[in-house]
C-alpha positions in Angstrom: 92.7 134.3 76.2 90.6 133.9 79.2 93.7 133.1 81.6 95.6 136.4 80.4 92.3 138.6 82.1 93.0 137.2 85.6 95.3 139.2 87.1 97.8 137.9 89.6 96.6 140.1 92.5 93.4 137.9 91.9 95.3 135.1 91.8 97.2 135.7 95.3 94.0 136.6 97.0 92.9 132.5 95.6 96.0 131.4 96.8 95.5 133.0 100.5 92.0 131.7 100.6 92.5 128.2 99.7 95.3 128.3 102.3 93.6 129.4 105.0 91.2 127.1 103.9 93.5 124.6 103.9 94.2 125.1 108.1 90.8 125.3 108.3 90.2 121.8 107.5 93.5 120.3 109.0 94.7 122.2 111.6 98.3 122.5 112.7 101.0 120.9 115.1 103.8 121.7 117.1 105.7 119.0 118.8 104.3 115.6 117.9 104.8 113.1 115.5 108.0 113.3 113.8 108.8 116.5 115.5 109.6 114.0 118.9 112.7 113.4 116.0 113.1 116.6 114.9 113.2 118.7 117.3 116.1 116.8 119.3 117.9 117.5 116.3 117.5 121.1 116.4 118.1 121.5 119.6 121.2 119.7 119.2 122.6 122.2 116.6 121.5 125.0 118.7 123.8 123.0 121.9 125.8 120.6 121.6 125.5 120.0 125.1 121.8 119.3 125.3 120.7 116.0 125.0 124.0 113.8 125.9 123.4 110.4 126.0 119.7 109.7 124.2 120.4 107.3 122.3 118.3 108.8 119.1 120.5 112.0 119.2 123.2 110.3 118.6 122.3 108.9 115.5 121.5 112.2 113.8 123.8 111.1 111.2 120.9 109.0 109.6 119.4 111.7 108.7 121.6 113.9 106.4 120.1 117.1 105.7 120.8 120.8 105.9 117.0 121.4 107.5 118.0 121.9 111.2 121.5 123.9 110.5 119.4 126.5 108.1 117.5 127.1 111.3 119.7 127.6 113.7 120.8 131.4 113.0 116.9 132.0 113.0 115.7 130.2 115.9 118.5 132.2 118.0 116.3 135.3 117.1 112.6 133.9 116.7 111.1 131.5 118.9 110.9 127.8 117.2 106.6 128.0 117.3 106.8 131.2 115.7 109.1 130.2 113.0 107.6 127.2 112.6 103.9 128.6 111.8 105.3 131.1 109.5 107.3 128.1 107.4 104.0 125.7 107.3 102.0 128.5 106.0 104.0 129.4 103.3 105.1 125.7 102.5 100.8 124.9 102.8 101.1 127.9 99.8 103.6 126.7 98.1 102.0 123.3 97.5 98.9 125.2 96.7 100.8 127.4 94.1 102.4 124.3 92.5 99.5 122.3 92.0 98.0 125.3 90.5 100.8 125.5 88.5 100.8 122.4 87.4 97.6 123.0 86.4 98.0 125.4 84.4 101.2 123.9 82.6 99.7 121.1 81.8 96.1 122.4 79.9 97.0 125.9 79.1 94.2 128.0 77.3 91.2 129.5 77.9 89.8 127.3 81.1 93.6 127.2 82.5 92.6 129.3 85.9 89.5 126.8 85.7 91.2 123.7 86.3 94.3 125.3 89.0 91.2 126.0 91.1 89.2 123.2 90.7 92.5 121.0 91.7 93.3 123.6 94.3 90.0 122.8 96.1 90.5 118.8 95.3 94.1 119.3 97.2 92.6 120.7 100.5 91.3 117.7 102.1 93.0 115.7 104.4 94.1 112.6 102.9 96.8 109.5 103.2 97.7 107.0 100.4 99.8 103.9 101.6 100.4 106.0 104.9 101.8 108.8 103.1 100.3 112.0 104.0 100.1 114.3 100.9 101.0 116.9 103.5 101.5 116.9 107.2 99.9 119.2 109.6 103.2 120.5 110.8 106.4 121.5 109.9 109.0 118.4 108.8 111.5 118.8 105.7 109.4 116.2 103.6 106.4 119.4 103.6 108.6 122.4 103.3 110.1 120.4 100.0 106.8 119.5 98.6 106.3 122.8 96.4 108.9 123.4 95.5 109.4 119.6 93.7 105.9 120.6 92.1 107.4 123.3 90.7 110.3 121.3 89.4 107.5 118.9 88.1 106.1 122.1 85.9 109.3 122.4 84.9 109.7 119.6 83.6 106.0 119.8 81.7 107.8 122.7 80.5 110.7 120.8 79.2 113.0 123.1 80.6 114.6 119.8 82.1 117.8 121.8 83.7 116.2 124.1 85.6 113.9 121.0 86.7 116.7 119.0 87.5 118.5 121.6 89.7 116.0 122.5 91.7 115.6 118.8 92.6 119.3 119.1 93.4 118.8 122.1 96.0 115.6 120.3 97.7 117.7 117.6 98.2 120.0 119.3 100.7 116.9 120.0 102.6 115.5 116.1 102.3 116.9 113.7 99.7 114.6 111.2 99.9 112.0 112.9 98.1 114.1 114.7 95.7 115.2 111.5 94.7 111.7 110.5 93.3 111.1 113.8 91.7 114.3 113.3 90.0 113.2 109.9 89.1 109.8 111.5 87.5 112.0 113.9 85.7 113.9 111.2 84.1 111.6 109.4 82.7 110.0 112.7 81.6 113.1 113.4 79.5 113.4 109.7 78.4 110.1 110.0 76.8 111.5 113.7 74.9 112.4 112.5 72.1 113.6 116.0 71.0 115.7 116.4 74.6 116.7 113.0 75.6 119.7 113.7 76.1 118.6 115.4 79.4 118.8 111.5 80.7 122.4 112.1 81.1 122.9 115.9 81.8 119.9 116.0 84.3 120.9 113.8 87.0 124.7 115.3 86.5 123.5 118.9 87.3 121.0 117.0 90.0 123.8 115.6 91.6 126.6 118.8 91.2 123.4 121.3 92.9 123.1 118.4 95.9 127.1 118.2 96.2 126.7 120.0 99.1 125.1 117.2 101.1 125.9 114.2 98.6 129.5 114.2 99.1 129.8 114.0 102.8 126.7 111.2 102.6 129.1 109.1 100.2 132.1 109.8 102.3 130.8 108.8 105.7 128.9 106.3 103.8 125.2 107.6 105.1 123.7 104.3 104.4 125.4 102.0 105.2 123.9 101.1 108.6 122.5 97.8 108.1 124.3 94.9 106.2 123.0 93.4 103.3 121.0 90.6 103.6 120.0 92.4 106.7 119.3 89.5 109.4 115.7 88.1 109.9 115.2 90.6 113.1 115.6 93.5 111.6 113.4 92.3 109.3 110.8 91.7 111.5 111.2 95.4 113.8 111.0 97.1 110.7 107.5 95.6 109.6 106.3 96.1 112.9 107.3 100.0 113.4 107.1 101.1 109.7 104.9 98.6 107.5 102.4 101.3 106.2 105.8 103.2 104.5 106.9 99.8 103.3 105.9 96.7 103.3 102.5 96.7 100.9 101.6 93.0 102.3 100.2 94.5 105.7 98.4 97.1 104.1 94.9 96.5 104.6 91.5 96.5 101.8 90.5 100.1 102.5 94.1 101.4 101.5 94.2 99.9 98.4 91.1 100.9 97.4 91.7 104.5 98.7 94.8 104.0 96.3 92.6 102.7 93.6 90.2 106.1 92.9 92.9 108.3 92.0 94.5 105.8 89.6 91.2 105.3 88.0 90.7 109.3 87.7 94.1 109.4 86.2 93.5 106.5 84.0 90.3 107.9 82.7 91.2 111.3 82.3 94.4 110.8 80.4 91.9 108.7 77.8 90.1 111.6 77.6 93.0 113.8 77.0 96.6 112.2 76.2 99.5 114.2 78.7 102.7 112.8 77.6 104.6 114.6 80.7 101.9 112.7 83.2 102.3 109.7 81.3 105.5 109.7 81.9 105.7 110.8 85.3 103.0 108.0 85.9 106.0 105.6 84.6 108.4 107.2 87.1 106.2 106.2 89.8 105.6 102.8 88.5 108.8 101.9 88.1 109.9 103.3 91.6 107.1 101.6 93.2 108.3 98.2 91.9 111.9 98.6 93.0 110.1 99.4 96.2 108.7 96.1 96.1 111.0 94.0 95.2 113.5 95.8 97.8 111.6 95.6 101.1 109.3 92.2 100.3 111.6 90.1 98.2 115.0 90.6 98.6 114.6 93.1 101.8 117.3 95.5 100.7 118.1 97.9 103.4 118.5 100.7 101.0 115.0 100.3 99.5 113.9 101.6 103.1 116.4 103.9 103.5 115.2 105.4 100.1 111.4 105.3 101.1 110.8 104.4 97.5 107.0 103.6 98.0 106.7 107.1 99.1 106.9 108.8 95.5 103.1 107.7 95.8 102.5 110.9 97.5 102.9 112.7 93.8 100.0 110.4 92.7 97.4 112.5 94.2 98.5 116.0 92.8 98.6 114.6 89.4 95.3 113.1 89.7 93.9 116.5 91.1 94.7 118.6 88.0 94.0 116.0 85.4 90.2 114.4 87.3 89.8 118.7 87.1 90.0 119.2 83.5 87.9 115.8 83.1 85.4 117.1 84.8 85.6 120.5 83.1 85.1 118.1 79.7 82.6 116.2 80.9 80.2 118.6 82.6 77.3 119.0 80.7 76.5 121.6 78.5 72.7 123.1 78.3 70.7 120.2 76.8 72.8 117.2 77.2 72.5 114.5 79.1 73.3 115.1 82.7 73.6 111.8 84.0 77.0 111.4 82.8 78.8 114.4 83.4 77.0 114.0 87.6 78.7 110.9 87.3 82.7 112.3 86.6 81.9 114.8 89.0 80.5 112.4 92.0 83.9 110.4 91.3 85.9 113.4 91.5 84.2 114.5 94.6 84.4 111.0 96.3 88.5 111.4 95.3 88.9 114.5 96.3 86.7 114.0 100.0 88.3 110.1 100.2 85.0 108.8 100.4 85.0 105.1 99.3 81.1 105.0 99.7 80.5 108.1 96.9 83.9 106.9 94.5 82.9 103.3 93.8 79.2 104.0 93.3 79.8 107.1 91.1 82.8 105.0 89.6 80.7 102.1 88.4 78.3 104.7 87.0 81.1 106.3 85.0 81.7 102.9 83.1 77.9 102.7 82.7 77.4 105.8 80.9 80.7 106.4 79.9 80.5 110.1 79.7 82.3 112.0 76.7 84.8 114.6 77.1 84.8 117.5 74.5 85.9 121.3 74.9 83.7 123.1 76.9 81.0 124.6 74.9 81.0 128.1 76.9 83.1 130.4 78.5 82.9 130.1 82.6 83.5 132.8 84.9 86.1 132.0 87.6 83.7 132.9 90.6 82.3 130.4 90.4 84.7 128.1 91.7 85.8 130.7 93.8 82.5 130.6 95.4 82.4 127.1 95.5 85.5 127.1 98.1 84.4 129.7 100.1 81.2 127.7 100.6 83.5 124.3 100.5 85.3 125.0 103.4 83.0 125.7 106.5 80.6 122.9 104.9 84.0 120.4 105.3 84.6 121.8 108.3 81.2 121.0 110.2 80.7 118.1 108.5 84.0 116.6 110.0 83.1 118.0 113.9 79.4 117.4 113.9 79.1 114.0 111.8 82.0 112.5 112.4 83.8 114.1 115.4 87.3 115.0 113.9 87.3 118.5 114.7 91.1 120.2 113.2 93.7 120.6 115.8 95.1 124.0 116.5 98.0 123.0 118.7 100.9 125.6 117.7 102.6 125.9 121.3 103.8 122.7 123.9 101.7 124.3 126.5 98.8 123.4 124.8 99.1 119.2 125.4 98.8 117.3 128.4 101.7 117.0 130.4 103.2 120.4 129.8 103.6 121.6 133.6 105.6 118.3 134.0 107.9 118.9 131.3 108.2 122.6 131.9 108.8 121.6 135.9 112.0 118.8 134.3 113.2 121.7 131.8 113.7 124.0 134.9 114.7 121.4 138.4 116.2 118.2 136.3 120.5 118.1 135.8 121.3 119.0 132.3 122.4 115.7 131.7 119.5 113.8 133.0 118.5 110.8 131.4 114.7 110.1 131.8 112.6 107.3 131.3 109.5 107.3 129.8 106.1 105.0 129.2 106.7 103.2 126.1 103.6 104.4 124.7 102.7 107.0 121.6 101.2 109.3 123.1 101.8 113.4 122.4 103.3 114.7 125.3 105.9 111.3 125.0 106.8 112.8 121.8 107.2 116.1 123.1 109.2 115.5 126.3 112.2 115.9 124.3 111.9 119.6 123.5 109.5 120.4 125.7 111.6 119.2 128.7 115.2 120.0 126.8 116.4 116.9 128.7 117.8 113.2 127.1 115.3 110.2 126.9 116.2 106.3 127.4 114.0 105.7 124.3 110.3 105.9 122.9 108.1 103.9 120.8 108.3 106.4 117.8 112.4 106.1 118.2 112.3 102.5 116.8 111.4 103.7 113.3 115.3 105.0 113.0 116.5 101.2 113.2 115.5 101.1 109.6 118.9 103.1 109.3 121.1 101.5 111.5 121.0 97.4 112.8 122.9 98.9 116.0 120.1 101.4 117.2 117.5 98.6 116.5 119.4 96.0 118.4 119.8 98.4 121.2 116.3 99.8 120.6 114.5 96.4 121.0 116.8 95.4 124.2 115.4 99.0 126.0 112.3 97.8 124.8 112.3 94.7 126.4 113.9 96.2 129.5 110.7 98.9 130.3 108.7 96.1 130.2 110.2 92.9 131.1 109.3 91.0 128.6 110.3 89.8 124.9 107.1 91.8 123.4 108.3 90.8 119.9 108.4 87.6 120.1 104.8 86.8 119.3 105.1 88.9 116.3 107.6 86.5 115.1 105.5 83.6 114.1 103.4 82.7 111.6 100.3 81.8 113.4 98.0 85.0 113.6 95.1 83.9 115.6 92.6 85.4 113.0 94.2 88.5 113.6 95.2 91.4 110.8 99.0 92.4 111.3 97.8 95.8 112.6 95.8 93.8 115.5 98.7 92.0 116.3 101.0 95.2 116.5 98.5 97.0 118.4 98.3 94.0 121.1 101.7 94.1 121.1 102.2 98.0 122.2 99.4 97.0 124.7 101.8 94.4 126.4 104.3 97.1 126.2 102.3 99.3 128.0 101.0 96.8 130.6 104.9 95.9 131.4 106.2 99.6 132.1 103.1 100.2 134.4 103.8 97.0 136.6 107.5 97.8 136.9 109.5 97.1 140.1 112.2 98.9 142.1 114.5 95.9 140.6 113.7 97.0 137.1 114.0 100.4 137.1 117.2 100.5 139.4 118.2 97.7 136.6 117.3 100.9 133.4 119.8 103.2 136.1 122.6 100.7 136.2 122.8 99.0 132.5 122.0 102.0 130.7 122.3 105.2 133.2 119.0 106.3 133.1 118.3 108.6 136.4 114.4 109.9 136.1 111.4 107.6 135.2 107.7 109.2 134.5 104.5 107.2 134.9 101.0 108.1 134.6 99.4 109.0 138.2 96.9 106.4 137.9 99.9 103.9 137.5 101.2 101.7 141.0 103.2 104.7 143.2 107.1 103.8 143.6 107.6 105.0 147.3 111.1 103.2 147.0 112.3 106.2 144.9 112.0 110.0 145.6 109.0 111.5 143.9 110.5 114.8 142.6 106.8 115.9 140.7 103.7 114.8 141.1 100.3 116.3 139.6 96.8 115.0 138.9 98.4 113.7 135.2 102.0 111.8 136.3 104.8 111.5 138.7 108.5 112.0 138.1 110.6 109.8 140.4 114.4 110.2 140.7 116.2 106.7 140.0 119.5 107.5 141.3 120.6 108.3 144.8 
């Protein structure tokens, strides 16, 4: 058989391309995004000490997990960036090496290696359903669990349901949430085993006694239980504005359903071509988890539903997708003297899938129905350098189309130092008390994400710390009242009503932050002394092309922003 003849040295040497490959075309990040979270949680575990008084810190509990205590004993001997690197490439791997796995579980035979490639390459691209990334460019617990639940997904294919159903259990004590919707997947996988059904009941046992570890001090200290239920029309409210892309499918725009239409529509055609019980049901698992989603955050606007990021099992909907549009397209390519108008077509709506191109999936789609091309066994053996080829040509090709046509060029940003306020935050790790509390714009910007690790000092709040009120109705209470007291306003308020002006709920938000911002840049010496006595802040940062404060010390000051002291 053709896949017995590729050896696995030639395998690894794929698997190192396509994920340098993979860095090629999205870059990496240290310090932003979700890391502004993180990270304070890490360097809490390192010292206990560190960080007394932000108000996100000390609701760690909301995020059960084993991630940052794992780290600890090897952070005290590498340096976090270095560490960090070496986990993303291995979890970018891992993903890589599940999906071809996957692959390869699903059609095995001669054109096995085909197809892992083939969805390998699809994989690579940058791409978001529903505001789910189908991997981040940095290191968080949701990417280092990724491959490892695909694996546990060709586990299940291989109906070796236990061993599926423990590793679920043992990627939950790193993040639950999405160990949680694999194990859902795998349910309905054994469900639909006639032969091994009773899995439904010993699964999710030996799930559950592999995530003890984690489960039993969440259901003692009662991990989410946070917000009551029915949660009060605020919360509500914060929680659409901060996370509606992860929940709340009524604010999501045209362009993301319709990005969420292609793959469905390469699944749906290529499992009509070829019948996958274990995707059909897997496909089931993700329907049904979507519509408790639903019906949780829309209709009856259960707090757990949010907690559970249900809507997020979406992000297994492009893997499967990959591998099955790959051995569609294998079966439709056309053979010497057929017609070649239909098997151009499967592949265009592959590549528009795979690239997230609206503008090539529809066209090529509606041709598809058109000439409804035919899927058979293909008619000749196909060497696998070909593919191989086609990524080492792929990836420079991706690459400078994406900096010369439309300007994204990958970020390498692996070290703080790198983004723009660093010598501020270096100058605050080294000159600012211990337990400094420091104020910051309200915006989203990097180095406001970063300050909390780069400077190793407590913030009163950010923007991005709002989305942990989805856990806890008393940090989005307080949240929105340190909000409201950077800018002095009641920014919020507006969002409240149903009268939109014409605008989409994203221009609404986004005029919103802009009040936010305008607020914090006019403050006055009564406003900030105010942030010193209600909540203890000492240190405020703004911009240096924001109003100078001459009523406070100015401690730093450099051509990017000014650190004043609040207190005498």
């Amino acid at each position: 058989m053709f896949q017995e003849r590729v050896s696995w040295g030639f395998r690894l040497a794929v698997l190192a391309l396509f994920t340098c490959t993979w860095f090629v075309i999205n870059g990496y990040s240290f310090g932003i995004v979700d890391h502004a979270i993180h990270l304070g949680f890490l360097l809490r575990e390192l010292d206990p000490s560190l960080l007394k008084g932000d108000p996100l810190i000390e609701a760690a509990a909301n995020h059960p997990s084993f991630f940052w205590t794992l780290q600890v004993p090897l952070v005290r001997h590498v340096p976090v960036e270095v560490l960090y690197a070496v986990v993303h490439i291995a979890s970018v791997a891992l993903m890589l090496a599940g999906t071809s796995a996957l692959a390869r579980a699903l059609y095995p035979g001669r054109y096995s290696e085909w197809v892992a490639t083939v969805a390998m390459l699809s994989v690579l691209i940058p791409r978001s359903y529903a505001g789910i990334p189908m991997l981040d460019e940095l290191v968080l617990n949701r990417t280092v669990s990724l491959g490892p639940l695909l694996f546990a997904l060709v586990l299940g294919v291989k109906r070796r349901y236990g061993a599926a159903f423990v590793l679920t259990g043992l990627v939950f004590l790193i993040h639950p949430t999405t160990a949680i919707h694999a194990a859902i997947l795998l349910w309905f996988a054994a469900l639909f085993d006639r032969e091994k059904r009773l899995a439904i009941v010993t699964g999710p046992l030996l799930c559950m006694l592999a995530a003890s570890p984690l489960l039993v001090p969440m259901l003692r200290q009662g991990a989410a239980a946070g917000v009551p239920f029915p949660p009060p029309d605020e919360w509500v409210l914060l929680t659409r504005v901060l996370v509606s892309w992860h929940h709340y499918p009524r604010d999501w725009t045209a362009v993301v359903w319709l990005q969420l239409l292609v793959p469905l529509v390469v699944l749906g055609l290529s499992l009509r071509a070829h019948r996958s019980r274990p995707v059909e049901a897997y496909l089931c698992g993700v329907a049904f988890t979507c519509v408790l989603g639903v019906l949780g955050t829309e209709v009856l606007h259960l707090p757990t539903a949010l907690h559970l990021h249900l809507l997020e099992v979406l992000r297994f909907v492009p893997y499967l997708a990959a591998v099955c549009g790959a051995a569609w397209l294998l079966e439709t390519w056309p053979a010497p003297g057929e017609r070649k108008l239909p098997g151009v077509a499967a592949a265009l709506l592959y590549l528009g899938f795979s690239t997230v191109q609206l503008e090539v999936s529809f066209p090529a789609m509606l041709a598809v129905f058109l000439l409804r091309p035919a899927a058979r066994t293909p008619p000749r053996p196909m060497g696998l350098r070909w593919p191989v080829a086609l990524g080492v040509i792929a990836a420079p090709l991706i690459l400078a189309i994406r900096i010369y046509y439309f300007k994204v060029p990958p970020n390498f940003l692996p070290r703080l130092d790198m983004y723009k306020g660093w010598r501020m935050m270096a100058w605050s790790e080294q000159h600012l008390p211990k337990d400094a509390l420091v104020v910051l714009p309200p915006f989203f910007h990097e180095w406001d994400l970063a300050f909390r690790f780069g400077a190793k000092r407590a913030t009163f709040t950010t923007y991005k710390d709002g989305a942990e009120g989805s856990f806890s109705l008393a940090f989005m209470l307080d949240w929105k009242q340190r909000m409201e007291a950077l800018c002095g306003c009641q920014p919020f308020d507006v969002l409240a009503t149903r009268d939109n002006g014409g605008k989409t709920w994203e221009e609404r938000v986004n005029a919103m932050r802009a009040v936010l911002k305008q607020g914090y840049q006019n403050s006055d010496a009564a406003r900030l002394r105010g942030l010193g006595s209600r909540y203890g802040a000492t240190h405020a940062v703004f911009e240096a092309t924001d109003p100078a404060h001459p009523e406070f010390t100015l401690l730093y000051s450099d051509d990017e922003y000014r650190l004043y002291q609040l207190t005498p």
